[in-house]
VEXZAKOL-805963 format. One line per field, with one value per residue (C-alpha): residue number from 1; residue in three letters; x, y, z. Coordinates in Angstrom, 1 decimal, padded with zeros to 4 digits. Example, Ala and Ser with C-alpha at 12.3 -4.5 7.8 and 13.67 -1.06 7.14 Angstrom:
<guvexs>
seq (1|2) .
type (ALA|SER) .
x (012.3|013.7) .
y (-004.5|-001.1) .
z (007.8|007.1) .
</guvexs>
This chain:
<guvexs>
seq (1|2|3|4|5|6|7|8|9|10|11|12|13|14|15|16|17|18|19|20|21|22|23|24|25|26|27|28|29|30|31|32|33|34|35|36|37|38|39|40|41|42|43|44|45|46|47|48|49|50|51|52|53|54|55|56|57|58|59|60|61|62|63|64|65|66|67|68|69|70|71|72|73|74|75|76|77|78|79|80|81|82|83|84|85|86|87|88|89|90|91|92|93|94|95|96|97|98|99|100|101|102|103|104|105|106|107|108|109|110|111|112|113|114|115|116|117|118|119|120|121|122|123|124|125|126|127|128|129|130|131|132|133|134|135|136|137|138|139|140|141|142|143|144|145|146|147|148|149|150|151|152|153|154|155|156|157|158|159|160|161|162|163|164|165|166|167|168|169|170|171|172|173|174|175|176|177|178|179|180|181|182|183|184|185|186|187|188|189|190|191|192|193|194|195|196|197|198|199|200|201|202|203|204|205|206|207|208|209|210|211|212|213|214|215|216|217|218|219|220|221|222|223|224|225|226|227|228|229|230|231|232|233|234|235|236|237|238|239|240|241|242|243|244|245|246|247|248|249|250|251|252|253|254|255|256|257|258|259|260|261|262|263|264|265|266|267|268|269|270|271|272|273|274|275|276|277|278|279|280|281|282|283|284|285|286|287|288|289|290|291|292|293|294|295|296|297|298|299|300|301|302|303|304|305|306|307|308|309|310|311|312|313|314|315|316|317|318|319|320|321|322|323|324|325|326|327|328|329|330|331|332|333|334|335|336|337|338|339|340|341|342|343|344|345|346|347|348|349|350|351|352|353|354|355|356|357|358|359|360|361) .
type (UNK|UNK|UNK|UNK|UNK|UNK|UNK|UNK|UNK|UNK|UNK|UNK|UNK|UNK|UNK|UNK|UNK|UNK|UNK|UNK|UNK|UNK|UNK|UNK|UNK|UNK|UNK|UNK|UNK|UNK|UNK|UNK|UNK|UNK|UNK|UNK|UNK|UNK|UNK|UNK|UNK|UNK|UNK|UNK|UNK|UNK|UNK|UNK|UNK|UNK|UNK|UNK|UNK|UNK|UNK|UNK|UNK|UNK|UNK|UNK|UNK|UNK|UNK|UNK|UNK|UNK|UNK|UNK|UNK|UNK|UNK|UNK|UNK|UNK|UNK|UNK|UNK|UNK|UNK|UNK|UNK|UNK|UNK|UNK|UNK|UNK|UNK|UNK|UNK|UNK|UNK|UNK|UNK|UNK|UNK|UNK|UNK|UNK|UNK|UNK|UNK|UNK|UNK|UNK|UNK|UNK|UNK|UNK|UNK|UNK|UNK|UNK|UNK|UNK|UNK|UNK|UNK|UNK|UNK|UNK|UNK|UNK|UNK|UNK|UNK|UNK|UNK|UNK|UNK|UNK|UNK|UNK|UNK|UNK|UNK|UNK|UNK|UNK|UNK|UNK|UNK|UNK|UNK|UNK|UNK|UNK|UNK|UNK|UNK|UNK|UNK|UNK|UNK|UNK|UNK|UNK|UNK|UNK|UNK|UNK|UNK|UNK|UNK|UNK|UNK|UNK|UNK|UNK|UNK|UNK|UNK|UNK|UNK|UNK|UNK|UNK|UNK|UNK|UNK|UNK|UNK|UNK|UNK|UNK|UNK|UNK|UNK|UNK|UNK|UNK|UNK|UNK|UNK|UNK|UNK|UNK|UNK|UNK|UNK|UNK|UNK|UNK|UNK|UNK|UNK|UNK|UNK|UNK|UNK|UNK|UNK|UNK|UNK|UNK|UNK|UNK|UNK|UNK|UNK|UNK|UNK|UNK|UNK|UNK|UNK|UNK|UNK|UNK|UNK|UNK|UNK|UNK|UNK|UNK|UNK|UNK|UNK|UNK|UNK|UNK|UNK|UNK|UNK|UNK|UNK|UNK|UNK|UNK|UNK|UNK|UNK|UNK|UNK|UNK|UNK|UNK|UNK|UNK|UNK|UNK|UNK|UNK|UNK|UNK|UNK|UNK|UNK|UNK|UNK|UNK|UNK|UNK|UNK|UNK|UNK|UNK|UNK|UNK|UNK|UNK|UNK|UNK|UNK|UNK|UNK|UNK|UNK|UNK|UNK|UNK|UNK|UNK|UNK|UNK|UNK|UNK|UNK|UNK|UNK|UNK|UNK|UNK|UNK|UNK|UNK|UNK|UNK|UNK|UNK|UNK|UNK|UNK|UNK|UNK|UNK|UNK|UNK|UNK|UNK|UNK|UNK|UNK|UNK|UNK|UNK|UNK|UNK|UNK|UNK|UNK|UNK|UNK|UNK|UNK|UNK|UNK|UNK|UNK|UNK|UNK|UNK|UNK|UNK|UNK|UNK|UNK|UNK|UNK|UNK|UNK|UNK|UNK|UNK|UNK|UNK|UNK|UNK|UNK|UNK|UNK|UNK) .
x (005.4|002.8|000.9|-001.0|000.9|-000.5|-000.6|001.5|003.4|001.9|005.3|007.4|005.8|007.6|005.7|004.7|006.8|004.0|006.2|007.9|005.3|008.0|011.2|012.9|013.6|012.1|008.8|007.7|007.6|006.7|005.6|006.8|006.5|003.4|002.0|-000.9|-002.7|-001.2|-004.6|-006.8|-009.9|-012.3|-014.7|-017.8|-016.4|-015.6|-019.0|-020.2|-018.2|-019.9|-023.2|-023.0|-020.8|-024.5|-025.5|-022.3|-025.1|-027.1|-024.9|-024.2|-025.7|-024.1|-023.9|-022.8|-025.6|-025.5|-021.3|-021.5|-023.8|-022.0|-018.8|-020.2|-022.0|-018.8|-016.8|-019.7|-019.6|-022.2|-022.2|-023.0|-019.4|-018.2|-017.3|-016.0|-013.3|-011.4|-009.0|-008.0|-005.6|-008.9|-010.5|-006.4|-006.8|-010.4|-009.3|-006.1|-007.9|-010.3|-008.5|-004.6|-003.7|-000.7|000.8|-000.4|002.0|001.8|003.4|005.0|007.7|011.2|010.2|006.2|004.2|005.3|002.3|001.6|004.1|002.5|-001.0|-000.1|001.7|-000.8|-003.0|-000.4|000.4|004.0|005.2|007.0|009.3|010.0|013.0|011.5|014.2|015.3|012.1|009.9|007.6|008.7|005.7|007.6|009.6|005.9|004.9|007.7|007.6|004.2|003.3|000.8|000.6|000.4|-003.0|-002.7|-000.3|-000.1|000.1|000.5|000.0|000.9|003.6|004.5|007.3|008.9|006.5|006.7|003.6|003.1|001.4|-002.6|-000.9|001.2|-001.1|-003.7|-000.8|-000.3|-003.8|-004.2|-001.4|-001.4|-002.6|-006.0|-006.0|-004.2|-006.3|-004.4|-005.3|-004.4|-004.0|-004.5|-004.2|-002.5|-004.6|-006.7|-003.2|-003.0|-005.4|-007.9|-006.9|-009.5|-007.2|-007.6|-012.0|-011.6|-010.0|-011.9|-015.3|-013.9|-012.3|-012.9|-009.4|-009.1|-009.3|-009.2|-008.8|-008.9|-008.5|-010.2|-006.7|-004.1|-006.0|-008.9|-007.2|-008.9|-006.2|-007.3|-010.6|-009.5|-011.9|-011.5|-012.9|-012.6|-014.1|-014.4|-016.5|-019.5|-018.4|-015.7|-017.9|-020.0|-017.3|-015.0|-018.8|-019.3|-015.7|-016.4|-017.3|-021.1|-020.1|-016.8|-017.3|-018.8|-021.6|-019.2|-016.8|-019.5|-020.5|-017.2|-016.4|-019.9|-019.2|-015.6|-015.8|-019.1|-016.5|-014.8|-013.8|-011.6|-009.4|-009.1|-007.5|-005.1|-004.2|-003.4|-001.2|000.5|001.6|002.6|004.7|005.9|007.5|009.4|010.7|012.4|013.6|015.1|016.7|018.1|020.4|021.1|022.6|019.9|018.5|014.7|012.2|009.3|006.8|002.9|001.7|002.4|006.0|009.6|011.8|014.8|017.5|021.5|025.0|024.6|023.1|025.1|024.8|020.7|020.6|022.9|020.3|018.0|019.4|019.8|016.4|015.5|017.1|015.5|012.3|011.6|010.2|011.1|010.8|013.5|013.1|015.9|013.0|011.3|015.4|016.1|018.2|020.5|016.8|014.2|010.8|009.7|006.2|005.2|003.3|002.3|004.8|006.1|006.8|008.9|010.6|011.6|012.9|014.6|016.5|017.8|018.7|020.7|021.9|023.0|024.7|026.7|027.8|029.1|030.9) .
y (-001.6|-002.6|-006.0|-007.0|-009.6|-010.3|-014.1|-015.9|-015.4|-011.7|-010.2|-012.4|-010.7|-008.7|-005.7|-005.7|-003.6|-002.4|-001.1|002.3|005.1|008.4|009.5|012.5|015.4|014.1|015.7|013.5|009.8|006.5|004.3|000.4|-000.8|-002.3|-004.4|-001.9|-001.9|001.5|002.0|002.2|000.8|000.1|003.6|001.4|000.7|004.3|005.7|003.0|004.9|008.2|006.6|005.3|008.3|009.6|006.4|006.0|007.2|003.7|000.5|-002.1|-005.5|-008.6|-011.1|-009.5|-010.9|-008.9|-009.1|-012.9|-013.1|-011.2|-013.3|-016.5|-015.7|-014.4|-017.1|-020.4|-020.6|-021.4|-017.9|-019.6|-021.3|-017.7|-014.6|-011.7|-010.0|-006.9|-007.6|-011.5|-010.6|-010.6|-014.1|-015.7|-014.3|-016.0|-019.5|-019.1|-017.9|-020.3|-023.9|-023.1|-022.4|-022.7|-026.4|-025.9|-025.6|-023.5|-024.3|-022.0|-021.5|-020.0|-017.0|-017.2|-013.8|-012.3|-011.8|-015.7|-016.1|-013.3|-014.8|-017.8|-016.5|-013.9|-017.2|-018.4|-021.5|-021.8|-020.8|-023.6|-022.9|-024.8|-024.9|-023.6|-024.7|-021.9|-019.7|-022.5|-024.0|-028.0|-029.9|-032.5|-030.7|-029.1|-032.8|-033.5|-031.2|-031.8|-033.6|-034.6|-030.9|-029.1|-027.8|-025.4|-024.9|-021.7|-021.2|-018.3|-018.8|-017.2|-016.6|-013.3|-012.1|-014.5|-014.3|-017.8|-020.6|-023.9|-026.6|-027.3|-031.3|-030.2|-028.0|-031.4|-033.8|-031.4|-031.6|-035.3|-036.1|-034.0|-035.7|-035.3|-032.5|-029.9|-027.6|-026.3|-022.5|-021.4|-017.4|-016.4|-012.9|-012.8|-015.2|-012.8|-012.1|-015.4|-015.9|-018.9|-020.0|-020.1|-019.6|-023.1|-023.1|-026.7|-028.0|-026.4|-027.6|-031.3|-030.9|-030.5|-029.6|-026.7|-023.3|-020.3|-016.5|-013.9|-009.8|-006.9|-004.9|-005.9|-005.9|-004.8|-001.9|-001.2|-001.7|001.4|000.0|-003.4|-005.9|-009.2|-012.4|-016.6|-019.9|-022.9|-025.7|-025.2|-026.4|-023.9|-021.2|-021.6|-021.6|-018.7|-016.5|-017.1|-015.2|-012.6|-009.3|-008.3|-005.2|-006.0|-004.2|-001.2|-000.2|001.7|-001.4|-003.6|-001.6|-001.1|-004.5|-005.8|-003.4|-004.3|-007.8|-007.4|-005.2|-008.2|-006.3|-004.0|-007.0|-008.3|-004.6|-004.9|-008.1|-007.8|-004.4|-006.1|-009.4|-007.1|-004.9|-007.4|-009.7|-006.1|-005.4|-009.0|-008.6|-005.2|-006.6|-009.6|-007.4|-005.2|-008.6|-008.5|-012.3|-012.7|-016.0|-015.9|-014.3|-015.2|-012.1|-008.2|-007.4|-009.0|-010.0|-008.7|-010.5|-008.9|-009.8|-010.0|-007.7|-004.6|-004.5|-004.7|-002.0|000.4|000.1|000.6|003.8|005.4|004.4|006.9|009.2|009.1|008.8|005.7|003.6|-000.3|-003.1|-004.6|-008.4|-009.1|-009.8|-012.5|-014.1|-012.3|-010.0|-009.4|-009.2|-006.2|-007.1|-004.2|-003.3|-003.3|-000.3|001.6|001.8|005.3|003.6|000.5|002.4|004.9|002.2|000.3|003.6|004.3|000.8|000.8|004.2|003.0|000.1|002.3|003.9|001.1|-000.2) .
z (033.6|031.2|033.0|030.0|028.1|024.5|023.3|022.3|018.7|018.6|019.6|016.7|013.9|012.1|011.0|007.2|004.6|001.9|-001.2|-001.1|-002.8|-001.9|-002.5|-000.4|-002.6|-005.5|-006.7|-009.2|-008.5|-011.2|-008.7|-009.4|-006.4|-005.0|-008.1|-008.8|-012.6|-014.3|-016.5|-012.6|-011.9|-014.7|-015.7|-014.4|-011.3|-010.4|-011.6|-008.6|-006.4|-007.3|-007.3|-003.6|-002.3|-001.0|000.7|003.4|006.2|005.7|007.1|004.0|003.6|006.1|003.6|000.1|-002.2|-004.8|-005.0|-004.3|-007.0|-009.6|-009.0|-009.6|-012.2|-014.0|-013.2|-012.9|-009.0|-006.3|-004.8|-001.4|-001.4|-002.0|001.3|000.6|003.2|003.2|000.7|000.1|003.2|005.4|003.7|004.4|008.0|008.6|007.4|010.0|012.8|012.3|011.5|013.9|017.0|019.3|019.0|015.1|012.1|008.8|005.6|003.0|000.6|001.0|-001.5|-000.3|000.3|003.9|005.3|005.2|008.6|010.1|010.1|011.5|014.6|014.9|015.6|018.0|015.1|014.1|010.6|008.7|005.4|002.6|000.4|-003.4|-006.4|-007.8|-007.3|-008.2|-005.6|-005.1|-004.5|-003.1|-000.6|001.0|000.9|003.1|005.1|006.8|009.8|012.3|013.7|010.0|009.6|006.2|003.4|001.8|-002.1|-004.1|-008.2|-009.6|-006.6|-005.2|-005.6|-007.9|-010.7|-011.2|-011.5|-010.6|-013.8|-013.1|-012.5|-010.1|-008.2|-008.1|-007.1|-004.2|-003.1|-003.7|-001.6|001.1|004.6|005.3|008.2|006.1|003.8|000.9|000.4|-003.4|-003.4|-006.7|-005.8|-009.6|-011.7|-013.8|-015.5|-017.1|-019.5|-019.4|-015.9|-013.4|-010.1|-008.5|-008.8|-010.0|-007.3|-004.9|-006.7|-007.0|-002.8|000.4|001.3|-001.0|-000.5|-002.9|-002.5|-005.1|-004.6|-006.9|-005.4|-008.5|-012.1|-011.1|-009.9|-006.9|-003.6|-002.4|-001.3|-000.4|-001.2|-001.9|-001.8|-001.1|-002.6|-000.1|000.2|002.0|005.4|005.7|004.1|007.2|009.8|008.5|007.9|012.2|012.8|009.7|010.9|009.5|008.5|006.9|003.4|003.3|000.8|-001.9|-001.6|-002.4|-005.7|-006.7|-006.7|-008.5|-011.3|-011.9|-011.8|-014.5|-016.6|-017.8|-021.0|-019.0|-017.5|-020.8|-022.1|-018.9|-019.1|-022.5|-022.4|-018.9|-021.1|-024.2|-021.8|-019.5|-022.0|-023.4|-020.5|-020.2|-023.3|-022.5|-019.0|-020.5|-023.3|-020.5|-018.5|-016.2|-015.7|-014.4|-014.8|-016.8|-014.8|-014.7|-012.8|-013.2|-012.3|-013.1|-010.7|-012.0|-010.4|-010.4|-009.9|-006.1|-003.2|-003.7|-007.4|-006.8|-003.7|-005.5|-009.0|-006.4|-005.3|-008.6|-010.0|-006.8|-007.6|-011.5|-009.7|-009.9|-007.0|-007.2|-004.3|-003.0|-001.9|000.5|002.7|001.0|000.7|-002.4|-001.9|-005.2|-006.8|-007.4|-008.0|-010.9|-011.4|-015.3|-016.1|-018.9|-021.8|-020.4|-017.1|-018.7|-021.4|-018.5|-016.0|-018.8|-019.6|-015.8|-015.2|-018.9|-017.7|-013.8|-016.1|-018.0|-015.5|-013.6|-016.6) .
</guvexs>
């Protein structure tokens, strides 16, 4: 028998479910399942790659300077308030690690991102939910729900998987009221998709109870490399940089992520073609019967008559070759969260699902 026990809250995770990428028997696969940009990374970005392919022998710098740099300068931050992690997963994991422990609590929301109850038992803190109202966060019900032994409230906007997005004022009335041992941590793993907002910066500039992560994985289109980065006050900077590794990113992550974020010009094309597309394919569901909430981020939550209805589209978009995510795991489960991708990708989804309709009729 095995006489090393791990600690405690190790054993209660639930392993994570990334989105679907094959289908048996089925050669040729649209993939609408993990929220990744159709168009790829920008062209600078993977000439970086090819330029640093040849320098994987030498070990890459410890504290990001060049990528720090680049950041704030695109989006008018103090680079030394910023660390980069492997993927925003990695910065979300530092702040836990370092600010709960067992006795601790964690806040998030009924329909909140599912790996934010697997850091905190993975720091031996206990995961809290919150009731949302009809896929919206409620402010006032994470308000109410904190207490002496809360330490951190988790906040995706725009959110994941719901698509939805909580008002600038309600964002601030959440920080200015919560107690003053819990940080707030904003992941705006989505915010370059809406145009003009800058992820929760602001708060974090005018705070020192606010915390914000951003990831090059979803427009940026570069998840395969997982890079992503956090903005803090200074404090916290210092604390979570003691528990970073010093060789967390390598040296082609680092130039990857430097040239895409300086290619703002390619976000703008993909955010652009993801709004144009993304409001069609509401359209599209909503004559077909098929209700879903405006949506602030990349995908629709396209939300059916009831669990069976969903699992069986589900089953005959596979069959079309057509890979979706299905969200009974996040307490969704007459809902599939859909990917917008390029206009062949919508226009071919829209016709299975209107197809799988008519055949149900």
């Amino acid at each position: 028998m095995n006489q090393f026990t791990p600690q405690p809250g190790i054993m209660d995770i639930a392993l994570y479910q990334g989105g679907k990428a094959h289908v048996e028997g089925v050669a040729n696969v649209i993939k609408l399942s993990s929220n990744e940009n159709p168009f790829g990374p920008s062209p600078a970005a993977i000439e970086a790659i090819r330029a640093t392919a040849g320098q994987v022998h030498r070990y890459p710098s410890t504290d990001h300077a060049e990528l720090r740099a680049a950041i704030g300068e695109v989006h008018g931050l103090d680079p030394d308030r910023i660390i980069c992690g492997v993927g925003s997963d990695e910065v979300l994991q530092f702040v836990t690690q370092a600010y709960t422990g067992p006795g601790d609590e964690v806040i998030y929301t009924e329909h909140g991102f599912s790996m934010y109850p697997i850091l905190a038992r993975m720091a031996g803190a206990t995961p809290v939910q919150v009731p949302e109202r009809q896929r919206v966060v409620e402010v006032d019900a994470i308000l109410a729900a904190c207490t002496e032994r809360t330490r951190i409230v988790f906040l995706a906007n725009p959110a994941n998987p719901t698509g939805t997005m909580l008002t600038e004022a309600e964002v601030t009335r959440l920080a200015d009221n919560l107690p003053g041992h819990v940080l707030l941590v904003l992941d705006g793993a989505y915010a370059e998709f809406v145009e003009g907002f800058d992820g929760g910066a602001a708060l974090v500039s005018a705070r020192d109870n606010v915390i914000m992560t951003r990831t090059f994985s979803k427009i940026y289109g570069l998840g395969g490399l997982r890079i992503g980065w956090g903005y803090a006050p200074r404090a916290i900077i210092d604390v979570l940089n003691r528990i970073r590794q010093p060789f967390n990113l390598s040296t082609v992550q680092l130039a990857a992520a430097e040239a895409a974020v300086r290619d703002q010009d390619w976000v703008v094309r993909c955010r652009a073609e993801n709004t144009l597309w993304r409001g069609w394919l509401a359209e599209r569901f909503a004559e077909l019967g098929i209700a879903s909430d405006q949506s602030c981020a990349n995908f629709i939550l396209a939300r059916f008559a009831d669990r069976a209805e969903a699992e069986a589209c589900d089953l005959f978009l596979q069959s079309q070759g057509l890979i979706v995510r299905r969200v009974a795991g996040y307490n969704l489960p007459q809902a599939l969260r859909i990917t917008v991708g390029d206009e062949s990708s919508c226009r071919a989804v829209v016709d299975a699902v209107r197809a799988f309709k008519e055949r149900a009729a």
